[in-house]
C-alpha positions in Angstrom: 95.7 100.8 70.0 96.0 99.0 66.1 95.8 100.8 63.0 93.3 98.1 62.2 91.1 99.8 63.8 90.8 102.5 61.2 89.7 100.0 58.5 85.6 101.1 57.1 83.4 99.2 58.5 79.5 99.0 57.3 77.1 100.0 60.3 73.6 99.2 61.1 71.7 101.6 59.6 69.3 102.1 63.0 68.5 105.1 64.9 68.8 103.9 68.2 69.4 101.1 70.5 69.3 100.2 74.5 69.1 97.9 77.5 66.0 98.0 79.2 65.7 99.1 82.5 62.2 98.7 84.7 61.6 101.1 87.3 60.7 99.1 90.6 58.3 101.9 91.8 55.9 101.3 89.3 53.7 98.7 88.7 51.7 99.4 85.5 54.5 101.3 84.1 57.2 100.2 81.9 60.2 102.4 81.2 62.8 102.1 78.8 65.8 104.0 77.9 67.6 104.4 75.1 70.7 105.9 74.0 70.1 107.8 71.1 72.8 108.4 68.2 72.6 111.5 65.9 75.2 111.8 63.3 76.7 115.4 63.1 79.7 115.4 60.7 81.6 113.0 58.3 85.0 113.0 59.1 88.2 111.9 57.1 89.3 109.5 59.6 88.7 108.0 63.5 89.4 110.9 65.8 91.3 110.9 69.5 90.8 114.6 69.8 87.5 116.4 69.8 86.6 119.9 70.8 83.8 122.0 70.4 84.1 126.0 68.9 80.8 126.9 68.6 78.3 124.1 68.6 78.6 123.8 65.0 82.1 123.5 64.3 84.8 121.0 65.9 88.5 120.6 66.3 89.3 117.2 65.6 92.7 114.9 65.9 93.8 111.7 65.0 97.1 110.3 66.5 98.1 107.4 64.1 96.1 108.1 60.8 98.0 109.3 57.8 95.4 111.3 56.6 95.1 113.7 60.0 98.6 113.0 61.5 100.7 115.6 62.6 97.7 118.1 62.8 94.7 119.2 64.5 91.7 119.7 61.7 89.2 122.3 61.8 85.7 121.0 60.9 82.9 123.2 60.0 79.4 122.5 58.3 81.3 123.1 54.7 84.4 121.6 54.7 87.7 120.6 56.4 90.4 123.1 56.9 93.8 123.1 59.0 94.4 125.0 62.0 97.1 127.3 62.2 97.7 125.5 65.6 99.2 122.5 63.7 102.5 124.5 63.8 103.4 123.5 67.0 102.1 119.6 67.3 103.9 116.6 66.1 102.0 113.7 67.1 98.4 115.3 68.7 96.1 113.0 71.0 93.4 115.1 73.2 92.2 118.7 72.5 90.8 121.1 74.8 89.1 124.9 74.2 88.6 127.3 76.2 87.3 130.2 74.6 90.0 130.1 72.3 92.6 129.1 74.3 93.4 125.9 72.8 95.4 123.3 75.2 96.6 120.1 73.0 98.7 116.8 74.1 101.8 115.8 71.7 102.1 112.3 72.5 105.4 112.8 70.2 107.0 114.9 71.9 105.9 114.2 75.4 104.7 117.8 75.9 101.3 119.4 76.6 100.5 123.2 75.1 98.2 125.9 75.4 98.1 128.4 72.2 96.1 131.0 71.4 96.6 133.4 68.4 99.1 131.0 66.9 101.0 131.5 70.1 102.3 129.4 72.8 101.3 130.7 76.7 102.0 127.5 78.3 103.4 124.4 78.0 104.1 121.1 80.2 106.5 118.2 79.8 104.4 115.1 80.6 105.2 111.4 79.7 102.6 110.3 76.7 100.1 112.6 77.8 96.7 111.6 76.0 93.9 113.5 77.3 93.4 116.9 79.0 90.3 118.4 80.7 90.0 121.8 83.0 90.4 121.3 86.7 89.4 124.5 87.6 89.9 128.2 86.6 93.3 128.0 86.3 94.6 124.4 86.2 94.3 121.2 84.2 94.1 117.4 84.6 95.5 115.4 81.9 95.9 111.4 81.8 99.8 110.2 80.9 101.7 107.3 80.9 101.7 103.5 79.8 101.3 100.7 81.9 102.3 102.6 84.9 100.6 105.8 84.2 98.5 108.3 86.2 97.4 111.6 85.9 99.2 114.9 86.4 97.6 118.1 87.6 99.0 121.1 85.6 99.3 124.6 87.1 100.4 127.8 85.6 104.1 128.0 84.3 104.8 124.8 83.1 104.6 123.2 86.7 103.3 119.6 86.5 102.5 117.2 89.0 101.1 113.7 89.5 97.6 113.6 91.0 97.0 110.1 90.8 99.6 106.6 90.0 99.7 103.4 89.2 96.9 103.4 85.9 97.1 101.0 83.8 97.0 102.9 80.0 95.1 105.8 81.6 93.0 107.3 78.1 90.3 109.8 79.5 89.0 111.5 82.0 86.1 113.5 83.1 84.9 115.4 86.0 81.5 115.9 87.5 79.4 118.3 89.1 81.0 117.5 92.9 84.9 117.6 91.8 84.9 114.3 91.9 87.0 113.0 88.6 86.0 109.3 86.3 89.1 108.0 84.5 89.1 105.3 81.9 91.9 102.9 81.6 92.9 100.6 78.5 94.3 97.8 80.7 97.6 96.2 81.4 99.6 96.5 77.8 95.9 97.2 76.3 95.1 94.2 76.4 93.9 93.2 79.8 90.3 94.0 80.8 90.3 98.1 81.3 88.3 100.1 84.0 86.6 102.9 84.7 86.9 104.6 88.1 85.9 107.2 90.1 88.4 109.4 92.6 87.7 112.2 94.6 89.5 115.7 94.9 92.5 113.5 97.4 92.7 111.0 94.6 91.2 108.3 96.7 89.0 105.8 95.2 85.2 106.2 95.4 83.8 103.2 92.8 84.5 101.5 90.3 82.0 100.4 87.4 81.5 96.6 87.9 78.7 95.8 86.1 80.3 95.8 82.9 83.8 94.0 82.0 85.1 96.5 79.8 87.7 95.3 77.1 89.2 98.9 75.8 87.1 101.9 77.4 88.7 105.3 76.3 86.2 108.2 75.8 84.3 109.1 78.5 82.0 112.3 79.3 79.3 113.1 81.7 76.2 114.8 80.9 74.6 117.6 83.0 72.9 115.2 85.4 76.2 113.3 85.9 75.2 110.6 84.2 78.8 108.7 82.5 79.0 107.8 79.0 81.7 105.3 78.0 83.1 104.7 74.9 84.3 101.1 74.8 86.4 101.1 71.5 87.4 97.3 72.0 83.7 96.2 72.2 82.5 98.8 69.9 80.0 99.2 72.5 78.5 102.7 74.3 77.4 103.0 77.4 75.4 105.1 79.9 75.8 104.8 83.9 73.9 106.4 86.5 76.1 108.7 89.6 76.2 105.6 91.5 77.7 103.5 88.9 74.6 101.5 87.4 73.7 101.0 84.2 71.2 102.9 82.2 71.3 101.8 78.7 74.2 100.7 76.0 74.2 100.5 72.4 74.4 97.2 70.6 78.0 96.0 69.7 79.0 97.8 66.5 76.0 100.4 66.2 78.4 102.6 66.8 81.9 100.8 65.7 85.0 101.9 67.4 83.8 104.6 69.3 86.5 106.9 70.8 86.7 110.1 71.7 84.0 112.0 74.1 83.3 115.0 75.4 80.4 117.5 76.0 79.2 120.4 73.4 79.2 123.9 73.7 75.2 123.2 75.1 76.6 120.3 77.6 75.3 117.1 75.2 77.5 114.5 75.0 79.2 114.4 71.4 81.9 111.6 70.8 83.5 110.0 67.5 83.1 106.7 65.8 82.1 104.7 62.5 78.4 105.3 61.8 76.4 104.3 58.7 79.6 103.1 57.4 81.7 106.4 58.1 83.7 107.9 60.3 81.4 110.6 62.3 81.2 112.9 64.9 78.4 111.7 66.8 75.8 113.5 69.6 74.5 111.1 72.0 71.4 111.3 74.3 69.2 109.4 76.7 65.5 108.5 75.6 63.2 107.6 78.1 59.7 106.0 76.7 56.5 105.2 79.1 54.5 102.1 78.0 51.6 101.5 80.3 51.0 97.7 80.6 47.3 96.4 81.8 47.4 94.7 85.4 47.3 91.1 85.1 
């Protein structure tokens, strides 16, 4: 990913945007869903880490901007403030709490760690880790690696092992109600057209999203009726897919510009990070669904 990226850019100033999408079972009925964009918080700069603490507050990271590096911020309906936690990070990508229990990737150091009360209880080595996520009560999954990357399945003591190979620029990952896990990958070098797969609990492939040609996905997140949102950053696009892999709705190119990061609330909603109304935001995103009844010809 470009510094460029990080430049202001001057939004649309809409409220919401979609493809529509007719449901086949009705005839007099036209439905059309939206995704709708609420802006939460103004942020100093585009964010690769987002957290939530407690639904109004967010821990937020940016990997390559000078105005976040080497720290993980604290936002909170008043101001900005630093996070004791920033003692241990040098170069931070993805952020995960849990209850206080705060797991963070160092992309500059190679290393994943858990802290909680300014203290380290865990750490893994891992090759350019960039994302993390809980696996289950006691483990994590977390994306790593370049052009040949994969993701590692991290258990208690430091013990890290790979889960899945062969990802091309492996970003994000997200998993749903079944265990079954979505990853989004950047492409060959970042420059080839990415993807955005499903595996299940063996690492085997389930589907891949093919009704879209993605150019740079990297946040993803799934909302509580495993629908997939997908940050495209490289199209400056959003989008929403069904469980089977179809597509619900997406935002016009640069209504949201260079989304990145997502993940889900403290309530479940999908919040992510981007350049809205001309700043950099953290965003909550939701699906609209309007009835229009038409007359019978």
């Amino acid at each position: 990913m470009l510094n460029s990226k990080y430049l202001p850019f001057l939004c649309l100033l809409a409220l919401s945007c979609s493809v529509k999408k007719q449901d086949s079972n009705l005839l007099n009925d036209e439905k059309e869903t939206t995704i709708n964009v609420q802006a939460i918080k103004k942020i100093d700069s585009a964010v690769h880490g987002l957290a939530p603490i407690d639904g109004v507050s967010y821990l937020v990271s940016d990997t390559y901007s000078p105005i976040v590096q080497d720290r993980i911020v604290e936002i909170v309906p008043e101001s900005n403030i630093r996070l004791s936690v920033n003692n241990f990070i040098q170069q931070p990508g993805g952020i995960l709490n849990q209850q206080g229990l705060i797991t963070t990737t160092d992309i500059g150091r190679n290393l994943i760690q858990s802290v909680q009360n300014e203290t380290i209880v865990d750490s893994w080595d891992v090759f350019v880790p960039w994302n993390v996520i809980a696996y289950d009560s006691n483990r994590l999954l977390a994306t790593y690696g370049l052009s040949n990357g994969g993701i590692a399945l991290l258990q208690p003591g430091g013990q890290a092992q790979i889960f899945i190979s062969g990802l091309q620029n492996p970003f994000d990952l997200a998993r749903d109600s079944r265990g079954n896990i979505w990853v989004s990958e950047q492409g060959l070098n970042g420059q080839s057209p990415g993807r955005v797969t499903q595996y299940n609990v063996n690492g085997e492939i389930l589907q891949r999203i093919t009704e879209v040609v993605f150019q740079n996905p990297e946040g993803i997140a799934l909302d509580g009726s495993d629908n997939l949102y997908v940050a495209d950053t490289g199209a400056s696009i959003v989008y929403a897919f069904n469980p089977e892999g179809g597509l619900i709705a997406q935002t016009e190119a640069n209504f949201v510009h260079l989304p990145i990061m997502m993940t889900n609330d403290i309530d479940g909603s999908i919040i992510g990070t981007g350049v809205f109304e001309g700043n950099n935001q953290v965003l909550r995103y939701s699906l609209v669904t309007d009835s229009e009844t038409k007359e019978s010809d």
